[in-house]
N, C-alpha and C positions, 0 to 999 in steps of 0.2 A: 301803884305809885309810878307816876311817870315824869321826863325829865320837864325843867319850865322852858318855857320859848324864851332863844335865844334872844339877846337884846343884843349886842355887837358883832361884829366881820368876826372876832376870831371863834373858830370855833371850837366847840368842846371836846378836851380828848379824853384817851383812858389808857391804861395800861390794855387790858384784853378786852377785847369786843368781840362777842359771841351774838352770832346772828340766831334768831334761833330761839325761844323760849318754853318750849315743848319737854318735855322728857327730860332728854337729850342734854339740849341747854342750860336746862334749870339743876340739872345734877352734875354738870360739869363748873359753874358755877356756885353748889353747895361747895364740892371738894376742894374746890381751888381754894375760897374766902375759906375753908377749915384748916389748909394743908398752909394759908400763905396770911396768918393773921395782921402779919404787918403792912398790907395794901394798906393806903390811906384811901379815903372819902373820894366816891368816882373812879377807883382803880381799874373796877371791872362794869363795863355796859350791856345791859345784853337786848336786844333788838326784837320785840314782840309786841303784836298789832293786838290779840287779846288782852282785855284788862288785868288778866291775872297770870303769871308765871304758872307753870308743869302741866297746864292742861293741853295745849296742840290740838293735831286734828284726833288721836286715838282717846285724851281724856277730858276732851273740850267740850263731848257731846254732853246735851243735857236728857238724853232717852233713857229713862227708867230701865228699859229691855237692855239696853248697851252693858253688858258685865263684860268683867275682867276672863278674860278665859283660862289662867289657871286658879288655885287658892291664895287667897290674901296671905298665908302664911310664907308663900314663895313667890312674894314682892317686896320688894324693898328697895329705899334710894341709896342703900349703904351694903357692901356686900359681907360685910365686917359683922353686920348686926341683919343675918335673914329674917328675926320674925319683928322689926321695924313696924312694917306699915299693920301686919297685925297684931300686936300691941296698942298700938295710934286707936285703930279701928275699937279695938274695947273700952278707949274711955270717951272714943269722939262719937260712937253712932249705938244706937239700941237696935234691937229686935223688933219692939213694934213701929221703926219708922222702917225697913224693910223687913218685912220678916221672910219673904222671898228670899234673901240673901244668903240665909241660916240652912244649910242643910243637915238629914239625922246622921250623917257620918260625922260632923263636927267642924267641916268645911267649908267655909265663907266664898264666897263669892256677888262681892260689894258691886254697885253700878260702877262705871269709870270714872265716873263724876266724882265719887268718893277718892277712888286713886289721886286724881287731880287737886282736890282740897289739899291731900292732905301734903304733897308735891307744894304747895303754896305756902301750907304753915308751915315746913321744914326749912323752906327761905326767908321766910319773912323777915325774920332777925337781920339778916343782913341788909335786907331794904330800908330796917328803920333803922341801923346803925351809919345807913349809906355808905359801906365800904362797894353796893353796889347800886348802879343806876337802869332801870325798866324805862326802856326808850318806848314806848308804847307806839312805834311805827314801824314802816315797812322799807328795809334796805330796797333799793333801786339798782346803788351802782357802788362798785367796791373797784379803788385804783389804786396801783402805787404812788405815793409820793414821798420821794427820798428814800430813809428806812423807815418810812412807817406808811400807814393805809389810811387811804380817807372814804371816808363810807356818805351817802348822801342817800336819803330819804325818800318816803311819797312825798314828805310833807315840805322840801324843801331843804331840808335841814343838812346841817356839815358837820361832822365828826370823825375825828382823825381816834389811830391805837397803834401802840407797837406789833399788836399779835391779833389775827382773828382768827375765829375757830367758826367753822359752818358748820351751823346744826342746822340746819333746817330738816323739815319734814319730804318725807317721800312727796315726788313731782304729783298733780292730780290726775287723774284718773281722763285717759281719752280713747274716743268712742273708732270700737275696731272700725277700718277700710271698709267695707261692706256697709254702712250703717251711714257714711257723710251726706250721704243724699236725702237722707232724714232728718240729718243733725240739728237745723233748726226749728224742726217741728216742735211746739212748747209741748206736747204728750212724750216726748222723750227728755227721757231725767239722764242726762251726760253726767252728773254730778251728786252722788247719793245723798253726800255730805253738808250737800248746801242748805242753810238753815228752813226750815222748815218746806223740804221738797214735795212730803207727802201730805200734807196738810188737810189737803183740798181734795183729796182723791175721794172716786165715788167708792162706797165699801161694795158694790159690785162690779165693779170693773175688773176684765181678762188683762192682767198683767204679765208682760213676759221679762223676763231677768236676764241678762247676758252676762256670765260666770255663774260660778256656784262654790267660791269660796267662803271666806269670814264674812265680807260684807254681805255677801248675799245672805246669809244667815242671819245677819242683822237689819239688814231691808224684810226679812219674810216674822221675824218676830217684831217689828214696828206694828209692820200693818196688823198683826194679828191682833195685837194689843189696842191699836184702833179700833177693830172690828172690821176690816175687813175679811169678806165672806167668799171673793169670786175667786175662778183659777189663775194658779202661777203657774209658768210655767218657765223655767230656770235652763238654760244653755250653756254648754261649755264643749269645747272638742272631744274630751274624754269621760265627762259626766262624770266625774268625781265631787263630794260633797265631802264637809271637813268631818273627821273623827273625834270622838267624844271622846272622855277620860275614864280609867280603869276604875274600879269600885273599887279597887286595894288599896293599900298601904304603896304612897311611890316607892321602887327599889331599883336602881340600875342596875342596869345585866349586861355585859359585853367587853367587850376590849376590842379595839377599832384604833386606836391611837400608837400599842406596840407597832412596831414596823406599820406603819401605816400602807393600805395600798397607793399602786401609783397609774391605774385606770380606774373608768367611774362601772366599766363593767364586774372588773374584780370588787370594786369597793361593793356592787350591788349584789355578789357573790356571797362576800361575806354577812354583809347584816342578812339573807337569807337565811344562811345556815345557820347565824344566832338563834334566828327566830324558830328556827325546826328544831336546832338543839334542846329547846326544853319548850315543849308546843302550851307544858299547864300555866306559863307563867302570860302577864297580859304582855301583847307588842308594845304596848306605853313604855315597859318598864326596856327596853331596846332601843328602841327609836329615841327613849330620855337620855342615853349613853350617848348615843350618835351624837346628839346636841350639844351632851356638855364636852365632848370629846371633836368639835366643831371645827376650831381652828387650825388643830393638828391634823384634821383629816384632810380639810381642804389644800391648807398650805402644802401637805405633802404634794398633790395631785400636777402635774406641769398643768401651763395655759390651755393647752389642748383640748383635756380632760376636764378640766374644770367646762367650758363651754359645752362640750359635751353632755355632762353631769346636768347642766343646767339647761339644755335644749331638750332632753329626752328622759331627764327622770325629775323632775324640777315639781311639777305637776303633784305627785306621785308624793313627793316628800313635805308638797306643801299642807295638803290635807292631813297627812297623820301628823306632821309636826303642829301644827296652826290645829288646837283643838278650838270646841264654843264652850262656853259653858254648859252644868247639867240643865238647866233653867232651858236655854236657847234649844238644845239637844232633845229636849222634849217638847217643846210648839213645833220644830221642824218632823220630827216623826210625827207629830197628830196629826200634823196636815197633810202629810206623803199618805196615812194610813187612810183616812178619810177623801183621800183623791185630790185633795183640793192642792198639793204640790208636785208637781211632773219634774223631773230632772230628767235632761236629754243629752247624749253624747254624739253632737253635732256639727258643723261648721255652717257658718251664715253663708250664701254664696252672695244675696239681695234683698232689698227691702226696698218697701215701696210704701206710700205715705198715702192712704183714699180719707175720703169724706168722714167715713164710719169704723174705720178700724186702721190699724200700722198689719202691714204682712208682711212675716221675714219667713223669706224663702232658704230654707236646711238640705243640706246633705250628711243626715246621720250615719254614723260609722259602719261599714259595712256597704252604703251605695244607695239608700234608700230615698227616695227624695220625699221634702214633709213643709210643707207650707202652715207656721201657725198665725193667727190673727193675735193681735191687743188692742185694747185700749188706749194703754200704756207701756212705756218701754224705763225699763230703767237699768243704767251700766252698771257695773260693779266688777268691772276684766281687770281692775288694782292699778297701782303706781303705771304712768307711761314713763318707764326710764329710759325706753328709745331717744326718749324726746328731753331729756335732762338738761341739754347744756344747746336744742335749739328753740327753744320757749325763748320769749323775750324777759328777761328780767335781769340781776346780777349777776347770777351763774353763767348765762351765757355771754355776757362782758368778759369775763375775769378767763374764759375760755379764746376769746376772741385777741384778748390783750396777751392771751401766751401763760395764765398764771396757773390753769385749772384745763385736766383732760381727764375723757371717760376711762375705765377702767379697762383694761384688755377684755373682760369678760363679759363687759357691758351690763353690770349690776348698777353702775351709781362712780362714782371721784376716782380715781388714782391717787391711792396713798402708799409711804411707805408704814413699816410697823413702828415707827412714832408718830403716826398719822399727819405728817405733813404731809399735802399737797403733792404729787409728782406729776410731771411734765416734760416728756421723752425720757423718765425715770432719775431723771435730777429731782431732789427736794428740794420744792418754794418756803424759802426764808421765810421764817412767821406768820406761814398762812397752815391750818390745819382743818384737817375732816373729821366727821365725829359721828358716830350713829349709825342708823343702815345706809346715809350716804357710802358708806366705806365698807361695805361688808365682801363688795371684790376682792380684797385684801386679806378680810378676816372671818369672811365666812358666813358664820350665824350669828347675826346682829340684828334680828328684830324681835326675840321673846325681849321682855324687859330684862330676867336675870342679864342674858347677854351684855344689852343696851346701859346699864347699871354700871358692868364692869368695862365697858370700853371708856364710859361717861368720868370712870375713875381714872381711868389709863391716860386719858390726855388732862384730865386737869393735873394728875401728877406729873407730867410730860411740860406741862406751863409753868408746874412750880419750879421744876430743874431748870429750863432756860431764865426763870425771870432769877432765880438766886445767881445763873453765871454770868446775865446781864448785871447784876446787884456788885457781883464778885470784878468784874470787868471796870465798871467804873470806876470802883475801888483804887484799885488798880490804874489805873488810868489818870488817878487824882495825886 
């Protein structure tokens, strides 16, 4: 559903204008049309170039292999109601259209594509009641004007809101300093995510991977699934690959939140000792503490610490936290066991572009130097948040005009904990952040459960200022 072409100068406003149609967006906009029934018709806009709302770049894809990496039973758009989406899933999908999905523990694990439907049919109602509008385009440039925001388009278009909320999706993905000299070789994939990257590749071809986290695990179960047959060979500084899920029953184990520490080496102190304290049980069920105990550990930490924390153990936390599915978890072992997947823990020094192959010249850990050849090159090093606010696009306006600055710790926005906006740590009136934009502030904000419960935290944060805007007129009348 999207909005009609304007036919006159003035242009179209709304109450909230969430840029953003993703996750993020699309569940900051259920809670708000739930928590705030009395918006009228166009209250709320939200600003998304895909035809469909909740899908983004994590459930946009359409790859069969792309699953959710924990169980459908601990997702959900409501935090109110955890087994939401699996419920959904028992009356919207069967076994024999994935039977993949079904595992004999009793543990679901749908493609994303399914997450993202069902993201769709949980909004729908307000698309067709139209308390809300699906601008089906792409913000450009977000300004002040007076007390309210004018937002303008690819497409031309002008649209003014009292309140905007960024949701937008992590910056895309750019290709390490070592590698620009290559960059516009068309055999290097800068971009995993671009629709159909792998399409064309030949199934023998020596492929080299630069990272080795989630995406990567998701670039080496594509091509398997294609068939391809030749070597990968996967890079990363430390050669870490993500970790799988326990075969138990989840049970958190720890306390990390009591007096929280207030270095990242004490804090690394402690979850070791959890983890020796009782060696029979799995790290899942510790590391899942760590997580849900997230916000209280970080906030505890000064600025210092947190940079720290996130320079030298960041790596380290993302693999075991950031599991694959059991599905992905096992094409990536065939392939390691059978040779045909090499993980190396290296640094790129250069690369060089010939006739018959791309060579990236390594110094793996330890002094070794290692020249390997490809084919093809594909990036998968995650979010460039270095580069958040100097891409050319809105964000970097809204940085430029004074309204929007990086985080002290360089995750993503400077927010406070009502998620506005801050800027020399003043809060920007009616501009808000929302999602792992903000997780400088709040920590762990990329599982969904996290992303769910922030998604709620600022639509209820919209509904309190629009009732003391409501209250204020009043007032005023």
């Amino acid at each position: 559903m999207t909005t009609e072409v304007q036919t006159s100068r003035q242009p179209a406003s709304a109450t909230v204008a969430i840029i953003g149609g993703g996750a993020t967006g699309t569940m900051i906009a259920y809670h708000l049309l739930r928590e705030h029934r009395d918006l009228g018709p166009g209250s709320v806009m939200i600003f998304e170039p895909r035809s469909k709302l909740g899908a983004g770049v994590a459930y946009g894809t359409k790859d069969p292999q792309h699953r959710i990496n924990v169980p459908a039973s601990r997702m959900s758009i409501d935090t109110n109601k955890p087994e939401d989406f699996a419920d959904w899933l028992k009356w919207h999908s069967h076994k024999t259209c994935d039977p993949e999905a079904f595992l004999p523990s009793g543990e679901v694990y749908p493609t994303r594509s399914e997450f993202g439907r069902y993201l769709f049919e949980r909004i729908t109602p307000f698309l067709i009641n139209k308390t809300l509008q699906h601008i089906q385009d792409t913000v450009v440039s977000v300004q002040r004007h007076g007390d309210q925001w004018r937002l303008q388009t690819a497409q031309g278009m002008i649209y003014v809101a009292a309140h905007v909320v960024i949701a937008t999706s992590h910056p895309a993905p750019a290709l390490p300093v070592p590698l620009k000299e290559i960059a516009h070789d068309p055999r290097v994939i800068s971009d995993p995510w671009a629709k159909d990257a792998f399409k064309t590749l030949d199934p023998r071809a020596r492929i080299a991977i630069i990272g080795t986290g989630l995406t990567m695990a998701d670039v080496v179960a594509t091509l398997a699934a294609q068939g391809h047959l030749g070597p990968i060979t996967a890079v990363s500084r430390r050669g870490l690959r993500s970790r799988g899920h326990s075969h138990g029953v989840p049970s958190l184990f720890g306390d990390f939140s009591t007096t929280p520490e207030k270095t990242a080496p004490d804090l690394l102190k402690r979850i070791r000792k959890t983890l020796t304290s009782a060696p029979e049980r799995p790290w899942q069920d510790t590391l899942d503490a760590v997580r849900r105990q997230g916000k209280t550990i970080w906030t505890a930490l000064p600025v210092v610490e947190q940079r720290r924390l996130v320079r030298h153990l960041r790596p380290f936390w993302d693999v075991h936290r950031f599991r694959i599915a059991p599905q992905v978890e096992h094409t990536l072992n065939l392939r390691a066991e059978t040779g045909l997947l090499t993980v190396l823990a290296a640094r790129i020094e250069s690369a060089e572009a010939h006739s018959d192959n791309l060579a990236l010249h390594l110094q793996e850990r330890g002094g070794r130097k290692r020249t390997v050849y490809a084919d093809i090159l594909i990036n998968t090093t995650g979010p460039d948040h270095a580069g958040i606010l100097t891409t050319p696009g809105f964000l970097s306006r809204l940085a430029e005009d004074g309204f929007v600055q990086k985080d002290p710790v360089g995750l993503g926005l400077w927010t406070d904990e009502d998620h506005s906006a801050l800027v020399d740590g003043l809060p920007v009136s009616s501009l808000f952040v929302a999602g792992p934009l903000s997780r400088g502030t709040f920590g762990e904000l990329m599982g969904l459960p996290e992303v769910t419960a922030n998604a709620q935290s600022v639509a209820a944060r919209l509904a309190d200022n629009l009732q003391n805007s409501t209250y204020a007129e009043q007032v005023d009348s």
